[in-house]
C-alpha positions in Angstrom: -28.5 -7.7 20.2 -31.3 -10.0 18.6 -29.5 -10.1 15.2 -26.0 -11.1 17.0 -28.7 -13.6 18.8 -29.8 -14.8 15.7 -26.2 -15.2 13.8 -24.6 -16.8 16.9 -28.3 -19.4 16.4 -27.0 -19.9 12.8 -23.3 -20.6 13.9 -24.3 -23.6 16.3 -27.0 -24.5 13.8 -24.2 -24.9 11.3 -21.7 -26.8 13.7 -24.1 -29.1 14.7 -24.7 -30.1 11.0 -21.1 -30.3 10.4 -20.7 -32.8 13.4 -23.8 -34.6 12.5 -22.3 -35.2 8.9 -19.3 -36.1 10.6 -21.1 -38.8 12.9 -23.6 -39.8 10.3 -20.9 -40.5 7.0 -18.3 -41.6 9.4 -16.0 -39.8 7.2 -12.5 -40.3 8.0 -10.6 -37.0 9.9 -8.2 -36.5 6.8 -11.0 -35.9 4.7 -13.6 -33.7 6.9 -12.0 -33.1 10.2 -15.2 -33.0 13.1 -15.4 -29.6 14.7 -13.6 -30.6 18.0 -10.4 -31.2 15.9 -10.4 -27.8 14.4 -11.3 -25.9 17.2 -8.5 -27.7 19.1 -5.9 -27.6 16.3 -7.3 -23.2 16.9 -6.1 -23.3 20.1 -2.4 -25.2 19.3 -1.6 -22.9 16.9 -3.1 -19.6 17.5 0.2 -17.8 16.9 0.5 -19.2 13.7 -2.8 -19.0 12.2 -2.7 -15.4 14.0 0.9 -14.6 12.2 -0.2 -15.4 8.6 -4.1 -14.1 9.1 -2.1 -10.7 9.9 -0.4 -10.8 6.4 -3.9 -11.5 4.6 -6.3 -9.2 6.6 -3.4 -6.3 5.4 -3.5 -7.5 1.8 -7.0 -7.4 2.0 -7.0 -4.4 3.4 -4.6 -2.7 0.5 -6.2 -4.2 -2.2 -9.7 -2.5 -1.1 -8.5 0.9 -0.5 -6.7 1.0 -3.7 -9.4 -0.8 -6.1 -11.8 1.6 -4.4 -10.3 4.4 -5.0 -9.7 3.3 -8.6 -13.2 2.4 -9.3 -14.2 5.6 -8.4 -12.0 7.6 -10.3 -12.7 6.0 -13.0 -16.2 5.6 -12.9 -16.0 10.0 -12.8 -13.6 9.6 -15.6 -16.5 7.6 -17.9 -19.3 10.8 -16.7 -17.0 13.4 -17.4 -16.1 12.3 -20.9 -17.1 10.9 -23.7 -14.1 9.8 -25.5 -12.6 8.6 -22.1 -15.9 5.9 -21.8 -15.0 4.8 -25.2 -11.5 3.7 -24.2 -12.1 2.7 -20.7 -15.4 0.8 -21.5 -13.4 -2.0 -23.1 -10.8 -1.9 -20.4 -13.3 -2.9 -17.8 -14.9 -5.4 -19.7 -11.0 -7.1 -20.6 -10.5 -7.2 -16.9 -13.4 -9.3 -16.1 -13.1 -11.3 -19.2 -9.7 -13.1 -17.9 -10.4 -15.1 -15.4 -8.2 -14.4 -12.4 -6.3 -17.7 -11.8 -4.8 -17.4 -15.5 -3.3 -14.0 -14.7 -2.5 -14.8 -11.3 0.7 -16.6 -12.7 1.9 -13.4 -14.6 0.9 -11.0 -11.4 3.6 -13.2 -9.2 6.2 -13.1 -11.9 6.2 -9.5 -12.6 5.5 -8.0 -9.0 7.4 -11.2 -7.0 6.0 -13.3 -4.2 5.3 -10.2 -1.7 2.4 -8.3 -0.7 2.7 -6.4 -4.1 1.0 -9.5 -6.6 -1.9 -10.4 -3.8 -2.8 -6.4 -3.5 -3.2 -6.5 -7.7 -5.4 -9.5 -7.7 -7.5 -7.9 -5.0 -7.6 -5.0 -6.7 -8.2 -6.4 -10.5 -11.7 -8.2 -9.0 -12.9 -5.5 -7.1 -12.3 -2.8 -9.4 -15.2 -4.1 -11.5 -17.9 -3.7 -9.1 -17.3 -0.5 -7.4 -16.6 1.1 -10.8 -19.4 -0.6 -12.5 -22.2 0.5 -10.0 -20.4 3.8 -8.9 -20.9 4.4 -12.7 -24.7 3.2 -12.8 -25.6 5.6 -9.9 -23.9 8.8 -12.1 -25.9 8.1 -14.7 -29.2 7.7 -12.5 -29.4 10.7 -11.1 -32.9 11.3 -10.5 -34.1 13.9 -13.3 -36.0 16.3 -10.4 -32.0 16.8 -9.0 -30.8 17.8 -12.4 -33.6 20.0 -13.6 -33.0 22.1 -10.4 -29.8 22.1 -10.5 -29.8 23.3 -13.9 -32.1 26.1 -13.2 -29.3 27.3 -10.3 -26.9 27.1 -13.7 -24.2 25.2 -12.3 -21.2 24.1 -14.3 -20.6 20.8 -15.4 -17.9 20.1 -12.2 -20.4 21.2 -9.9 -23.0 19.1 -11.2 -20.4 16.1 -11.2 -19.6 16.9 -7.6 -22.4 18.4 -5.7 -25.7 16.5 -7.4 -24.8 13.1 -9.2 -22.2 12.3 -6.8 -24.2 12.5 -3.8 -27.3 10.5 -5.5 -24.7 7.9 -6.7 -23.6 6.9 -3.3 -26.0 4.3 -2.6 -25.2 2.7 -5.7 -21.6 3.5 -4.7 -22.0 1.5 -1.0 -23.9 -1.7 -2.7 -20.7 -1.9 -4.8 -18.4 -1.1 -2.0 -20.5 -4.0 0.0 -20.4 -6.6 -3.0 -16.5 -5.6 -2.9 -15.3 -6.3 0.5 -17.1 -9.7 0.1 -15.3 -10.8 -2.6 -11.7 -9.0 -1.8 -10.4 -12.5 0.0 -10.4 -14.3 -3.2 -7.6 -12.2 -4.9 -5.4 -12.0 -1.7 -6.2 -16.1 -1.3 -5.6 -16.9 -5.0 -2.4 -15.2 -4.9 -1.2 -16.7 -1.7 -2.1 -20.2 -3.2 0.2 -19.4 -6.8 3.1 -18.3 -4.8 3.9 -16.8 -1.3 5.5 -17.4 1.7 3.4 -16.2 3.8 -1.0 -15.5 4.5 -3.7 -17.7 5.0 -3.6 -19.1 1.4 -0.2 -20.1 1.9 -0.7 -21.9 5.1 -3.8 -24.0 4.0 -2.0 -24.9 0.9 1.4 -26.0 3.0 -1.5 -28.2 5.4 -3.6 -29.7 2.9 0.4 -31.2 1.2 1.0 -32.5 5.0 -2.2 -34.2 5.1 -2.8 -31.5 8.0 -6.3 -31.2 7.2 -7.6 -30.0 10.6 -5.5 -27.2 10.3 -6.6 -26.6 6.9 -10.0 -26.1 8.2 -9.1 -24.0 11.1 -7.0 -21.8 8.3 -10.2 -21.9 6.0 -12.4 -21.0 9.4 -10.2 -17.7 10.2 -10.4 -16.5 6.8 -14.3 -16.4 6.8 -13.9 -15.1 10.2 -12.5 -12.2 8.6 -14.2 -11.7 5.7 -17.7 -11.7 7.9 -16.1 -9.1 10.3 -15.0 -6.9 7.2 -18.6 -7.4 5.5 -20.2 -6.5 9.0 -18.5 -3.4 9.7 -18.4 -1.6 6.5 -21.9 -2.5 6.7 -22.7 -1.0 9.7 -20.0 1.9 8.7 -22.2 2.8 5.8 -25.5 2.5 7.1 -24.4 5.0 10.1 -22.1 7.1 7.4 -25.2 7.2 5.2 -28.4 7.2 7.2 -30.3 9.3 4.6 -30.0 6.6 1.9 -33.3 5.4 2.6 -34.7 8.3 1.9 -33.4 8.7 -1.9 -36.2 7.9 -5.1 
């Protein structure tokens, strides 16, 4: 209850600097819209905002489940073998070489303006992350696990599954935390090279109008979404893993 006290403190805190910039500047209401006008333009349109937020919290949504479970297979692939670390370990660094917006072009030529294009883009940034720290936690396996483990004489699998698997899923939740924070930007990008449909879509087809307001209320939905999502698989984690304090 005090930490909702103290977020719903920082919301107002925030709107109140908004409006006071707002009042201050006497910025005009197609540049920076004053809260009032968003909140209202909100309420006018809920059904639409609503409509496209659906499309974006699923692509969201996709994109996550399927980079996660990506990042983790791989990540098992580069401890179980050698020679598939030295093929993979270039691919990973290749996908976070090109930046996003100059393959976002190619993703909505080859899989079309659906659901299909935004999914890859929110897969292709947070496959990095999850693999990359899933893969940091395998090979960090305290050395106290190991040595009993190897004393038991365990085979490999077993080691894999039952001893650096479990210590690796703290490292395994930051990257799952770090992912659902930055799984908007692929569904958004996408949205904003070519859709029909989604948040990205709507705030590009408002800013064109001049619609600014609604712009902003767009652009206040989608954080609204990616806080929720950060909160929850935060809280789902910590109750999932409440012995993750305890590990080193």
């Amino acid at each position: 209850m005090k930490k909702l006290a103290n977020w719903l403190g920082l919301f107002l805190l925030l709107i109140g600097l908004w409006q006071a910039v707002v009042s201050i500047f006497t910025l005009p209401t197609y540049l920076f819209p004053p809260p009032i006008a968003v909140f209202e333009r909100l309420l006018q349109h809920t059904d639409l905002l609503l409509s496209h937020a659906k499309v974006t919290l699923i692509e969201i949504a996709l994109g996550l489940i399927c980079g996660f479970i990506l990042g983790l297979i791989s990540a098992l692939l580069l401890t179980l073998s050698r020679r598939v670390s030295a093929f993979l370990m270039p691919l990973l660094v290749i996908s976070q070489a090109v930046p996003v917006f100059a393959i976002a072009p190619l993703l909505v030529l080859w899989l079309g303006y659906g659901m299909a294009s935004k999914i890859a883009m929110a897969v292709l940034i947070i496959y990095f992350p999850v693999t990359a720290a899933c893969y940091d936690g395998l090979r960090n396996t305290p050395q106290s696990w190991l040595q009993l483990a190897q004393t038991l004489q365990i085979s490999p699998q077993a080691m894999l599954f039952k001893v650096r698997l479990p210590a690796a899923l703290p490292a395994l939740a930051s990257g799952l935390r770090i992912a659902v924070s930055i799984a908007p930007i692929g569904a958004v990008v996408g949205e904003w090279v070519g859709s029909s449909e989604g948040l990205g879509y709507l705030m590009l087809q408002a800013n064109a109008r001049m619609q600014i307001d609604l712009m902003f209320a767009a652009l206040f939905l989608l954080l609204l979404i990616a806080l929720c999502l950060y909160f929850f698989t935060d809280y789902w984690l910590r109750r999932s893993l409440p012995w993750v304090r305890y590990i080193h």
